[in-house]
C-alpha positions in Angstrom: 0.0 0.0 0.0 1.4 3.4 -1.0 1.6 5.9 1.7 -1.8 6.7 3.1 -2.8 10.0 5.2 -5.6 8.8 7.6 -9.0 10.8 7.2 -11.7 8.9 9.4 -9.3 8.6 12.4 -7.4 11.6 11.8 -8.5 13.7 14.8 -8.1 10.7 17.0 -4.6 11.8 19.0 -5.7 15.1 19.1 -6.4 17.4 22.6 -9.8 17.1 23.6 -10.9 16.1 20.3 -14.4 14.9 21.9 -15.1 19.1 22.6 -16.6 21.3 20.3 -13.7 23.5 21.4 -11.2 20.9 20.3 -13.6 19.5 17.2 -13.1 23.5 15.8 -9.5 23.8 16.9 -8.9 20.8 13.9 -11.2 22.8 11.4 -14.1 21.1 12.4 -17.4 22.6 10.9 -15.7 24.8 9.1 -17.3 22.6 6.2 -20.9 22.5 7.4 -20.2 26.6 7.8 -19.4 26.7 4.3 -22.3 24.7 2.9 -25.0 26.3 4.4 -23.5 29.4 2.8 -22.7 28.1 -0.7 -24.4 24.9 -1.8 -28.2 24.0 -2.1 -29.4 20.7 -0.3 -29.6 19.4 -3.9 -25.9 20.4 -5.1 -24.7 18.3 -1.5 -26.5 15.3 -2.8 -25.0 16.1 -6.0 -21.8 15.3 -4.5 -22.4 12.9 -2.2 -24.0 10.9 -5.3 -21.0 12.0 -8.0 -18.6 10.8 -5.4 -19.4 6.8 -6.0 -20.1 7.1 -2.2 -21.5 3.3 -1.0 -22.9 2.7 2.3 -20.1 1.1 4.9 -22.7 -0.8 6.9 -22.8 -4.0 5.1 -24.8 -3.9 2.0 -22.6 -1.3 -0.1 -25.5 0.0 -1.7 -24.8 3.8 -3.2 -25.6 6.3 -0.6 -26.7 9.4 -3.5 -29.0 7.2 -5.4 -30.1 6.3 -1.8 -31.4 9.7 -0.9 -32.4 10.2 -4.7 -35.4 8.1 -4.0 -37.1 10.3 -1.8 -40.5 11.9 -3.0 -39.5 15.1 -4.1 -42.9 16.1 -3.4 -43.8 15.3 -0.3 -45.1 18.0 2.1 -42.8 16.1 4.9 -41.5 15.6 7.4 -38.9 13.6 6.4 -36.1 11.6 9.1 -32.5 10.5 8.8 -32.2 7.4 11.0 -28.4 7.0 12.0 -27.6 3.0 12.2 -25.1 3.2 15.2 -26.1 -0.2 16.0 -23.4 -2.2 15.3 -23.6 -5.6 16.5 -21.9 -7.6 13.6 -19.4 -9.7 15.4 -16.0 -8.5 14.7 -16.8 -5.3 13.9 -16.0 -2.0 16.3 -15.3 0.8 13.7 -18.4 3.0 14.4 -17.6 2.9 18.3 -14.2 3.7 17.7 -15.5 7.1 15.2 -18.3 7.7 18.2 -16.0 7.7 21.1 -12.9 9.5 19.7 -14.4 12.1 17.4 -18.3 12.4 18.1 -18.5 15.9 16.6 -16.9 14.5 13.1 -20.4 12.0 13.0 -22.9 15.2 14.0 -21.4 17.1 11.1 -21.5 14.2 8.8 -24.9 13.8 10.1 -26.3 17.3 10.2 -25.0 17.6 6.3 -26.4 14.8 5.4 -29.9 16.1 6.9 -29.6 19.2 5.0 -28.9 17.2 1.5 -31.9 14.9 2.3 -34.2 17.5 3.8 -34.5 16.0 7.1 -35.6 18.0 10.0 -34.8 15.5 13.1 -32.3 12.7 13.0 -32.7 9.7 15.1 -29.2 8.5 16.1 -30.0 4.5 17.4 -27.4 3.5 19.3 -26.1 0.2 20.4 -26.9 -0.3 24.3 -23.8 -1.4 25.1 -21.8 1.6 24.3 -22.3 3.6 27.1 -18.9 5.9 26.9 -20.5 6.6 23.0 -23.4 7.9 24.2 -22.1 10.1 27.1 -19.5 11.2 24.6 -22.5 12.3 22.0 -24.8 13.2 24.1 -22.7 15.9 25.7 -21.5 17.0 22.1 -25.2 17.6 20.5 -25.3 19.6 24.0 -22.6 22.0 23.0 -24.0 22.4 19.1 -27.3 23.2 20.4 -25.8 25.6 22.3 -23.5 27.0 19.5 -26.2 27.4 16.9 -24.8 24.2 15.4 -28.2 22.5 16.1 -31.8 23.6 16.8 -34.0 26.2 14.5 -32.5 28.4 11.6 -28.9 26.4 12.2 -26.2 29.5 11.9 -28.2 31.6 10.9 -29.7 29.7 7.7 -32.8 28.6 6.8 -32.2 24.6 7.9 -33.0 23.6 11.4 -32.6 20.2 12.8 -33.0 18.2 16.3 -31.2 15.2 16.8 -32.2 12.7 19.5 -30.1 9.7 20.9 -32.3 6.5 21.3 -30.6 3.6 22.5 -31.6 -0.2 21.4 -32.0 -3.0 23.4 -29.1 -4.7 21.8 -30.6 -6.4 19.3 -28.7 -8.0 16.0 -31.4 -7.5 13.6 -31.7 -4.1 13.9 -28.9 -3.2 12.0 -31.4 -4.3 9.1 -33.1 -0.9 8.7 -36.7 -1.3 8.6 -36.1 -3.4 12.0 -34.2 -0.3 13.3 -37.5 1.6 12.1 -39.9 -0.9 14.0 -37.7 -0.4 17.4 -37.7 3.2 17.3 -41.2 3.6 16.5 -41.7 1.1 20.4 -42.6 -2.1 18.1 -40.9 -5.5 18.2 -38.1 -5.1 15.6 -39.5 -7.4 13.1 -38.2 -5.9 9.6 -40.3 -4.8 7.3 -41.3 -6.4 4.0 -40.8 -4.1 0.9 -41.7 -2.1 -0.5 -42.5 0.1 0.5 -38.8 1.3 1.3 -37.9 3.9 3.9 -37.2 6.3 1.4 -41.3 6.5 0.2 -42.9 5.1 3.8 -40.5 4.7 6.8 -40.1 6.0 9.9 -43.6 6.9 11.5 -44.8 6.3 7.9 -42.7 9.2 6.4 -39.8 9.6 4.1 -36.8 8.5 5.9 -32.8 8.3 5.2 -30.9 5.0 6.7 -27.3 5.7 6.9 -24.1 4.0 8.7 -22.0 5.9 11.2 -19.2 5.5 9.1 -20.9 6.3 6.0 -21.7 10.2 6.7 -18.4 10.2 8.5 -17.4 10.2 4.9 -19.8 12.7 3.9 -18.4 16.1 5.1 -14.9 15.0 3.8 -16.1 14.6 0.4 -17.7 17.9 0.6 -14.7 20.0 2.2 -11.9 17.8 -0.3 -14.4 17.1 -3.4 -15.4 14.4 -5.4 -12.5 13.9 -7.9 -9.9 13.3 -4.3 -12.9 11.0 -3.0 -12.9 8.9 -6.2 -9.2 8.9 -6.0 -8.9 6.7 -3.6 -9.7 2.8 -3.2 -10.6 0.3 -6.5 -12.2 2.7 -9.7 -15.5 1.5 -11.8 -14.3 -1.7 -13.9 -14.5 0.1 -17.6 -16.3 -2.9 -19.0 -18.8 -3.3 -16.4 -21.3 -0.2 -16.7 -23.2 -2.0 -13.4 -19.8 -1.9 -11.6 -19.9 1.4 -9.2 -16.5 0.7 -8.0 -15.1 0.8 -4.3 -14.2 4.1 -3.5 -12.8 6.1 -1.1 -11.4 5.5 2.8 -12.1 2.8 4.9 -11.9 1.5 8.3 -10.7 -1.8 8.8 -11.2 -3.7 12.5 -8.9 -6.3 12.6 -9.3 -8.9 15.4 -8.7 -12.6 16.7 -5.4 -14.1 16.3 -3.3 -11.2 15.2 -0.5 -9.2 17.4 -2.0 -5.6 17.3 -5.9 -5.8 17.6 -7.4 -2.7 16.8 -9.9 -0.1 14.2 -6.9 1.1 11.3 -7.5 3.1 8.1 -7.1 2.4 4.9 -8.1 2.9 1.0 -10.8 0.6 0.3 -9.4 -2.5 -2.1 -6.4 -3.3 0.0 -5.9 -7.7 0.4 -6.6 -9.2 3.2 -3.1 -10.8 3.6 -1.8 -6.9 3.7 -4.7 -5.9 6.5 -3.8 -9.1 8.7 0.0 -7.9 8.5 0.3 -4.7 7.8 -2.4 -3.7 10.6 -2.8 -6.3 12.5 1.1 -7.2 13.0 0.6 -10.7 11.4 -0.7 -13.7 13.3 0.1 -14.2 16.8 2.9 -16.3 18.2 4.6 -16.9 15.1 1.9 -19.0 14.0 0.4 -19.6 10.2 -3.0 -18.2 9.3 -5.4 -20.9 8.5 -8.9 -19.0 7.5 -10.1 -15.1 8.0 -13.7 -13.8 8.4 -13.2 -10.7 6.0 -16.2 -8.4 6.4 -17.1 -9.2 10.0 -18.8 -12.9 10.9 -22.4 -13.2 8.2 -19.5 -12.8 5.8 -18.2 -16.3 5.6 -14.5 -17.4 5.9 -11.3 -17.1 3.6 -9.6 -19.7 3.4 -5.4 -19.2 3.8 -4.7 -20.0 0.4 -7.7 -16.7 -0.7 -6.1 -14.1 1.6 -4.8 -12.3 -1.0 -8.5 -11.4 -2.1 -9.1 -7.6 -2.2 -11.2 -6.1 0.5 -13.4 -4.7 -1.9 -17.1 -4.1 -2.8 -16.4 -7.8 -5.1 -13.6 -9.2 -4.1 -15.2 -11.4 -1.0 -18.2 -12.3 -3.6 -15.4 -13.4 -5.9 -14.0 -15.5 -3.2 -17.7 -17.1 -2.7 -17.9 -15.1 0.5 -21.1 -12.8 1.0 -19.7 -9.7 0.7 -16.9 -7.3 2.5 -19.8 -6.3 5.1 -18.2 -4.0 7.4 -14.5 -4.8 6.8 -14.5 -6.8 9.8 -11.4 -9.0 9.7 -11.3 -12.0 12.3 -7.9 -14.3 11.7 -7.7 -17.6 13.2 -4.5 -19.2 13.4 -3.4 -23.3 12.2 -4.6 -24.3 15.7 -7.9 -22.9 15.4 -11.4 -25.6 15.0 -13.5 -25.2 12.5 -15.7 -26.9 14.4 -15.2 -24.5 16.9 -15.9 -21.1 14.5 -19.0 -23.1 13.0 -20.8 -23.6 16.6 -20.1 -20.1 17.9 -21.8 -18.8 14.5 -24.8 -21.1 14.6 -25.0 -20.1 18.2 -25.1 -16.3 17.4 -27.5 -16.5 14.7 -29.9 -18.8 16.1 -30.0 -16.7 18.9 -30.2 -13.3 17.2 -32.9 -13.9 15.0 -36.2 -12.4 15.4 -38.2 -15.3 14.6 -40.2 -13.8 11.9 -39.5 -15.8 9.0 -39.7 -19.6 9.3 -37.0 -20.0 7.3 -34.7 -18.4 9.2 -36.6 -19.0 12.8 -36.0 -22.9 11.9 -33.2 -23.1 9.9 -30.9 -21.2 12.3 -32.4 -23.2 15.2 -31.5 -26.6 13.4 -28.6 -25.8 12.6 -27.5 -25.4 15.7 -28.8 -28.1 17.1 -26.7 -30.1 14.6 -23.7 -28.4 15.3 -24.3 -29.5 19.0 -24.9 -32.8 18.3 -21.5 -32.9 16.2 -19.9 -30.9 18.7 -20.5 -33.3 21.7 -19.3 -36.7 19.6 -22.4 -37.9 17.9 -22.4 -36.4 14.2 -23.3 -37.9 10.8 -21.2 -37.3 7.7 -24.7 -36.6 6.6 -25.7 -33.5 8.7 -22.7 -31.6 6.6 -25.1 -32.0 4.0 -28.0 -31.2 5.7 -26.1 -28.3 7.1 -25.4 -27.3 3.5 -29.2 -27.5 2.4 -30.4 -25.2 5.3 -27.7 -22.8 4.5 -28.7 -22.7 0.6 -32.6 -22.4 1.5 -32.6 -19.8 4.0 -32.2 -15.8 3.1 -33.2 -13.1 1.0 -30.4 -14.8 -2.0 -32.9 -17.5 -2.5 -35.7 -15.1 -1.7 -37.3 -17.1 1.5 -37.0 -14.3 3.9 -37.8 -10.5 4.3 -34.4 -9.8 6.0 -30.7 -10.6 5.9 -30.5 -12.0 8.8 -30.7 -15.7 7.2 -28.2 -15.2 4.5 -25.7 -13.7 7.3 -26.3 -17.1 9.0 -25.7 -19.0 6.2 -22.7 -17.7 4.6 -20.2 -19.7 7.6 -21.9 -22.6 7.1 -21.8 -22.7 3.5 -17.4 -21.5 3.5 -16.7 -23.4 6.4 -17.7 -27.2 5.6 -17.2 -26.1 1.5 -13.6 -24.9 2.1 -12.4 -27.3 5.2 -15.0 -30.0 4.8 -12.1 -32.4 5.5 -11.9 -31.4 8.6 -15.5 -31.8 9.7 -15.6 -35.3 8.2 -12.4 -36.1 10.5 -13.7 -34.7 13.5 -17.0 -36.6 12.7 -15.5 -39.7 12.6 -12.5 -39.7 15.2 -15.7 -38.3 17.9 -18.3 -41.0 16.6 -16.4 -44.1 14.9 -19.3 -46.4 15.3 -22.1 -43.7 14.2 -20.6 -41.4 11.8 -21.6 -43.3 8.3 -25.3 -43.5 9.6 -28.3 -42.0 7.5 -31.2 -42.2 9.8 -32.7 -39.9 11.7 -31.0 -39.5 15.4 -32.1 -38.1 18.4 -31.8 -34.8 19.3 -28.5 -33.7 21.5 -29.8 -34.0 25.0 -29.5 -30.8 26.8 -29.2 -28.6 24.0 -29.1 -24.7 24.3 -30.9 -24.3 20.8 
């Protein structure tokens, strides 16, 4: 990787950085300052839409032609809903923006209200960051008491409230028609569209969904411009018109088995092999990487021999992973069990999902329950295939559920037994030499959390 200036994190070392008075001391607002002055909410979406900008949250899905579906006609209101939900497993990078620089996400945010026309922004926070939401709570304090929030925002025409309201730590709404549901006082049960948020969401209005990191990205494309924005990261393939490209910064977490842990920057596009060791220090105790998770866990795995696939928008798909999801990098060393990573993920997703579609509600449940049953010495070589039928029936890829939930469930299954298969069939017969070959049905694994 050529030599990189940080953007995201670039405030992150610096004095009181979590102030207004230290946010301004860096040139912060300066930008929004500017905007109000100069550009029309539809030149920022302009921009924001010229800039090849794609949500960071999971699905990659172009933020401009996002907000270009709202009814340009409607008499309002209309909401920006900030996803600050983050509870994909292995992924920290909006906590990291929250906690160090909360006054870089209310610009990004208030911006992003004025291209949209939103006049209140619901920020829903994860419960289990409570340092983030001291940290923005007392910053929307000091911009309401700047001017920077509230009626006729310096002196302009635009006014906007934002609110914090915290979830109850639930996985499925980082889906964002179940992040509608919770902060309308419903069960989170997603939505089935459309409508989309963008004609009927929040309280049945208009309503932007954006990632934290996403309009973190916003004011820098509007104080550097479009052309340094699309400068950076993997440009358009010429001979794919459907091929946006994967542009601009990014924010890598890099966890599990690796010497320096930790939230890095970098120019979206760069291979996993150079994340794991140019960020992450390389694996731990001088050991061999056998598989990484490289968007955070409802990506899938990489196998070692694939770690060279770039973190990209396509790259992961390439690699029959989901997609690169958050960036979310989880490394597991040569010791590491498959069978191990397998479990924990059938676990999680059984356990998160909202029970909604049956599809999912089952399929996550019995997968689990046959992960169990290999786990404590009594699989079949058949439940890999059974593993691998519920893991291509479930989702919104094979169009059985309203959410993807299922399809973030099924992705480790699906890489795991398809790219180390050996290794279940081993452990499946070492744990169960006189059982493993058999074809009827067994009973279920006494004791089972499922």
């Amino acid at each position: 990787m050529p030599e990189y200036e940080p953007v995201l994190l670039a405030n992150l070392s610096k004095p009181d950085i979590e102030t207004l008075k230290g946010y301004e001391a860096q040139g912060g607002y300066r930008t929004l300052r500017r905007v109000l002055k100069e550009l029309s909410p539809s030149e920022v979406a302009a921009m924001v839409r010229a800039s090849g900008l794609r949500g960071r949250g999971g699905a990659g899905f172009l933020t401009g032609l996002k907000w270009s579906f709202l009814p340009a006609d409607h008499p309002g209101p209309r909401y920006l809903c900030v996803n600050a939900d983050e509870s994909e497993p292995g992924t920290f990078s909006n906590r990291v923006l929250m906690e160090g620089d909360p006054h870089q996400v209310l610009e990004g945010t208030i911006l992003s209200a004025y291209a949209t026309g939103a006049s209140t922004a619901y920020i829903y926070l994860r419960f289990e960051y409570p340092l983030c939401f001291r940290r923005l709570q007392a910053a929307i304090d000091e911009c309401y008491g700047a001017g920077l929030l509230g009626k006729n925002i310096l002196g302009s025409d635009f006014s906007l409230d934002i609110y914090i309201h915290r979830g109850a730590a639930a996985y499925v709404c980082g889906e964002e028609t179940g992040l509608i549901e919770s902060l309308e006082g419903k069960r989170a049960w997603p939505r089935i569209k459309p409508p989309f948020p963008a004609v009927e969401g929040l309280f049945r209005k208009p309503t932007v969904v954006n990632n934290v990191e996403t309009l973190a990205c916003v004011t820098h494309i509007l104080d550097r411009g479009v052309d340094w924005f699309r400068s950076i990261g993997v440009p358009p393939k010429p001979n794919d018109p459907r091929d946006p490209g994967s542009l601009g910064p990014k924010l890598y977490c890099v966890s599990g088995h690796v010497n320096r842990p930790g939230c890095y920057e970098g120019p979206l596009g760069l291979p996993c092999r150079e994340v794991i060791e140019r960020f992450g220090g390389g694996v731990w105790k001088n050991r061999k990487a056998k598989a990484a998770v490289p968007g955070g866990l409802s990506t899938g795995l990489l196998a070692a021999e694939e770690l060279d696939t770039p973190l990209d928008f396509d790259g992961p798909v390439r690699a029959g992973c989901l997609g690169l999801g958050t960036a979310g990098v989880i490394v597991f060393d040569e010791t590491y069990s498959m069978i191990d990573f397998l479990h924990n993920s059938c676990r999680f997703f059984a356990h998160e999902s909202c029970g909604q579609c049956t599809p999912c509600r089952e399929g996550t449940y019995w997968a689990l329950s046959m992960m169990e049953r290999i786990k404590a010495g009594r699989g079949r070589l058949k439940d890999l295939d059974l593993l691998l039928e519920i893991a291509d029936s479930i989702g919104i890829i094979p169009g059985t559920t309203i959410c993807g939930l299922a399809d973030g469930a099924a992705w480790p299954i699906k890489t795991a037994i398809r790219k180390f298969r050996h290794e279940f069939e081993d452990y499946i017969r070492r744990t169960n030499p006189q059982g493993y070959a058999a074809t009827e049905p067994v009973a279920a694994c006494t004791g089972s959390s499922a």
